[in-house]
N, C-alpha and C positions, 0 to 999 in steps of 0.2 A: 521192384518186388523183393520180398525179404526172407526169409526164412528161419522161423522160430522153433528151439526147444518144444516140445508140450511136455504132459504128462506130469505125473505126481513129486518132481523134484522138491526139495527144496531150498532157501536160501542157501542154505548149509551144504548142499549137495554139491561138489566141489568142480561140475562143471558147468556150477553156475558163480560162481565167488571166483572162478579165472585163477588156479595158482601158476603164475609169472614161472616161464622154464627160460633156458638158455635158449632155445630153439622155438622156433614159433614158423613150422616149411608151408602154412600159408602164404604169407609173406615170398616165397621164392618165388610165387607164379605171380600174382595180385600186382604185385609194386609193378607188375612188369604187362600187366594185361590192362588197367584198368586205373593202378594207381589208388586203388583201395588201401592199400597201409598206409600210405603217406597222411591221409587226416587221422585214421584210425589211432596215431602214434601223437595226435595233439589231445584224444580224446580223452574226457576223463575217467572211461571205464577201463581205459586201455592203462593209464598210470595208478589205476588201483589194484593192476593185476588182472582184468578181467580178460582173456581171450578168445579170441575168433572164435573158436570152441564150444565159448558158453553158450553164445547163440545160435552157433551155424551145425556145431556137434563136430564130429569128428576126432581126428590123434592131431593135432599139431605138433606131435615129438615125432612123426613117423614119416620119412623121407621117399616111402614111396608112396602116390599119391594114389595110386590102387587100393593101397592098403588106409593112407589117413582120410581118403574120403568111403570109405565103404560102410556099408549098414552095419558091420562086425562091431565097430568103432562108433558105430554113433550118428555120423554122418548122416541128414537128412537134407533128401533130393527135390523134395516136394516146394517148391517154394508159396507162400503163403501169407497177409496181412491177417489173418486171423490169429486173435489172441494174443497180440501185442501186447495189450494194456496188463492182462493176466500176465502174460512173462513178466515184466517192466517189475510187476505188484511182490516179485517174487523177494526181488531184494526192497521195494522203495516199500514197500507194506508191510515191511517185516521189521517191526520197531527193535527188534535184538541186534538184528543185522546191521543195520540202519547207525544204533546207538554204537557202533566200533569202528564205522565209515562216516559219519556226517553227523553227527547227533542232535545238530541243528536242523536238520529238514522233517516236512511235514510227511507224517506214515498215510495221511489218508485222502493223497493225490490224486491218487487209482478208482476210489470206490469215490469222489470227488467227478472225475472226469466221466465214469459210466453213468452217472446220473447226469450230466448233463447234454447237450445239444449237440455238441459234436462228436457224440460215441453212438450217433443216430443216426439211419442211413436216410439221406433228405428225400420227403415226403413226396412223391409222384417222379422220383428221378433213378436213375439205372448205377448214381455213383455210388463207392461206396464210402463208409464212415470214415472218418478221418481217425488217425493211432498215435499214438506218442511220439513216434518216429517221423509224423508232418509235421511237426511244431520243432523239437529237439536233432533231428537229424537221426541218423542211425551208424555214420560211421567216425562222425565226427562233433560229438556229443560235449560241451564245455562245462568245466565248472560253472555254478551261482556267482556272479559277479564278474565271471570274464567278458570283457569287453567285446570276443569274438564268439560270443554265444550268439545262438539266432533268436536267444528270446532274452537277451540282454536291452537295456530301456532304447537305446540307440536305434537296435535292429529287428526290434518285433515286430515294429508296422508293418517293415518288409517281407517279416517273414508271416504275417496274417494275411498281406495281399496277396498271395503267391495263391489263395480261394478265395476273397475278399477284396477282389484288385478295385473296384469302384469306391470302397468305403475308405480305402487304404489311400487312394490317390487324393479324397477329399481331405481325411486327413492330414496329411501334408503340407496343405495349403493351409489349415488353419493356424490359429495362435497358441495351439496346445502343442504340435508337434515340437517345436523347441525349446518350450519351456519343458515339456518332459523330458526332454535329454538332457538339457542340464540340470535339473532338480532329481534326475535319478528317480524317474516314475515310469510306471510300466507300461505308459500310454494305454495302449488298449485294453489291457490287462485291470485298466484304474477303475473303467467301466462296467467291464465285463465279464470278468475274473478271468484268472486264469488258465485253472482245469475244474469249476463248476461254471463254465459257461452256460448262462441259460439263454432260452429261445426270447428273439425281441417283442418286445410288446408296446404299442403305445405309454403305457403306464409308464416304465421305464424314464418317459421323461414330462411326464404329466403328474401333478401333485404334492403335498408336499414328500414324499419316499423317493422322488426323482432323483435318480444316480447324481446329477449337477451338484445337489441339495450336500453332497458328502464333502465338496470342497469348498463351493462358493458360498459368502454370506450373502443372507438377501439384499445389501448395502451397496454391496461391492462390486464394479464394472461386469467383472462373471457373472456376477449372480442376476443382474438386469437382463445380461444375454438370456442366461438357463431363466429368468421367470418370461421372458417371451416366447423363447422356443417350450417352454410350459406350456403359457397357454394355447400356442398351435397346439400342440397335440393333446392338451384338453378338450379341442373344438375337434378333433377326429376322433376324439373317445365318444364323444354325446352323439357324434352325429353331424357338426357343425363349420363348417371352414370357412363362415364370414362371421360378422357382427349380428347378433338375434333381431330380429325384427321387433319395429314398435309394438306395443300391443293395441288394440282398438281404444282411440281414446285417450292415449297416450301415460292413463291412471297406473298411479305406481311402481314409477320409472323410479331404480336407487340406480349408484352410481352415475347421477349424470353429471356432478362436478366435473368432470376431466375425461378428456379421452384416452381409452384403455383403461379408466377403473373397474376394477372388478364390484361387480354384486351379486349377491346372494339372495337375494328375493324372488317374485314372482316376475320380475319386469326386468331384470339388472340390467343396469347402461344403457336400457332402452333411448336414451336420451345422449350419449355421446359415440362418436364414430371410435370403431377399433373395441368397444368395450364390452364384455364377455359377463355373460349370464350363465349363475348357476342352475335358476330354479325352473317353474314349469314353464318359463316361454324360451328357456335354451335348453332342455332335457333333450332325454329320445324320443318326449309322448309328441313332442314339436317338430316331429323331422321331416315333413312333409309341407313347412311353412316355407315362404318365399328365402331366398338367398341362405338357403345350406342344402347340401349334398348329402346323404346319409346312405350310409349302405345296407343290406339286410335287418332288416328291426330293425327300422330307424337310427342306427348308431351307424360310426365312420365305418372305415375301409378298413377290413383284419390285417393283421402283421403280416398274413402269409398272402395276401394282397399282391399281384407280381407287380403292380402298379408301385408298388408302396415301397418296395427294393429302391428308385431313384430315391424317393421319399428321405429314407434311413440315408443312404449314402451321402447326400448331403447336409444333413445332420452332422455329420462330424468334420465339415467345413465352418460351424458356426455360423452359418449365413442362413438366420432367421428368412429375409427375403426372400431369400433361392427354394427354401422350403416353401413357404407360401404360392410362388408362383407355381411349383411343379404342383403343389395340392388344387390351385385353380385350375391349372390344366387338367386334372383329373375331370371335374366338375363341366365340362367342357364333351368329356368322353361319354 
């Protein structure tokens, strides 16, 4: 639990910018109760000046602790996750501030992160939002590029499973985890941004816009992987998580050269196993036909599907198969 400033301060408000004093009698109890200054002192708010103070309030020059924890001084007892982001915004949002501390970082992190998915409290559940302070720490905060950051390329998987433990563990297993630590990629981060995280959706990896589509060429060993795990989750967008059925007749069957070719006709691949139809015998107006599953309106199973959590989570093991089967197993339920 943490305890933030409010109120109309701002950057410039000088206990929020930390001016660095010779004395700092938080530190006299902390080191000794809990060990709170000890990372506080590798942080990088703490060698910019910033202290205790700025965000807990208080005297950190005043030796009796009646006196530097008391309301007179600032000191606020309330402890609170509310309005992290809005603190955080106070100096990361404040492009003046900003441009004399870091001039290189981005001012619109904050108004970034409340727009997306994880500044939401999740939909039927009692937890709350996730804050700047679950990603980045709060007493032990690293520069961009320190290796002992928790969102440096090395260590953010681990620090996204710490809510994410299924997606994160699959993760690891795959062929992307290593190659992002050493190419200096933000793993999950590559996908999913950031701090404008959005909510998953099949789309996501269905079409040509699919995340995959940003690194892999269609050519290239990736890109085979991402055009398969494509069309799975093309066949959960329509509605479909086998092969279309023939039509009566068997008339105007495209793609039937090869299995897995795609077609875009009335009939597509009706003619080879594995092969995916765009048009009206693989729609949603067909989701009632033999061997596909479809969910409400005829289309697949929603993102927010509880089913569809293994789904994703395997996803980012790359194991097109393991997806398929857990989608048959659906189909089964």
């Amino acid at each position: 639990m943490l305890t933030f400033l409010t109120g109309a301060a701002s950057a410039e408000d000088p206990r929020v910018i930390g001016v660095a004093s010779a004395k700092d009698t938080c530190f006299d109890c902390h080191i000794v109760q809990e060990g709170t200054s000890i990372p506080f002192k590798n942080d990088i708010h703490y060698k910019n000046g910033i202290s205790c103070a700025a965000c807990h309030g208080g005297d950190p020059n005043e030796d009796d602790p009646n006196l530097s924890m008391s309301a007179e001084r600032g000191f606020l007892v309330r402890v609170t996750r509310d309005g992290v982001a809005e603190f955080c915004g106070r100096c990361h949002s404040n492009a003046a501030f900003m441009q004399k501390h870091n001039p290189k970082q981005r001012v619109d992190q904050v108004k970034l992160f409340t727009a997306g998915v994880h500044a939401a409290r999740p939909v039927g559940s009692d937890a709350i939002a996730a804050t700047c302070v679950d990603c980045h720490s709060h007493h032990n905060t690293r520069a961009v590029g320190d290796p002992q950051s928790t969102v440096a390329p090395a260590r953010l998987a681990r620090t996204c499973g710490k809510c994410h433990a299924d997606s994160s563990e699959m993760f690891q297993k795959s062929a992307h985890a290593p190659l992002f630590v050493t190419s200096d990629m933000a793993s999950c981060a590559a996908c999913h941004a950031s701090h404008a995280t959005a909510r998953v959706t099949n789309d996501m990896l269905a079409g040509g816009r699919a995340v995959c589509s940003k690194c892999h060429e269609p050519d290239s060993a990736g890109g085979k992987v991402a055009a398969a795990m494509g069309r799975t989750f093309e066949n959960i967008r329509v509605g479909s998580f086998g092969p279309p059925p023939a039509p009566p007749g068997g008339g105007g069957a495209a793609g039937a050269a090869a299995p897995g070719a795609q077609g875009r006709g009335a009939a597509a691949g009706a003619a080879a196993p594995g092969a995916q139809g765009r048009g009206a015998a693989a729609g949603p107006g067909a989701a009632g036909a033999p061997g596909r599953a479809a969910g409400p309106g005829g289309r697949g199973p929603r993102a927010t599907d509880p089913r569809m959590r293994k789904v994703y989570s395997l996803v980012h093991a790359l194991d097109v198969a393991a997806v398929k089967a857990a989608l048959e197993a659906m189909q089964q339920q």
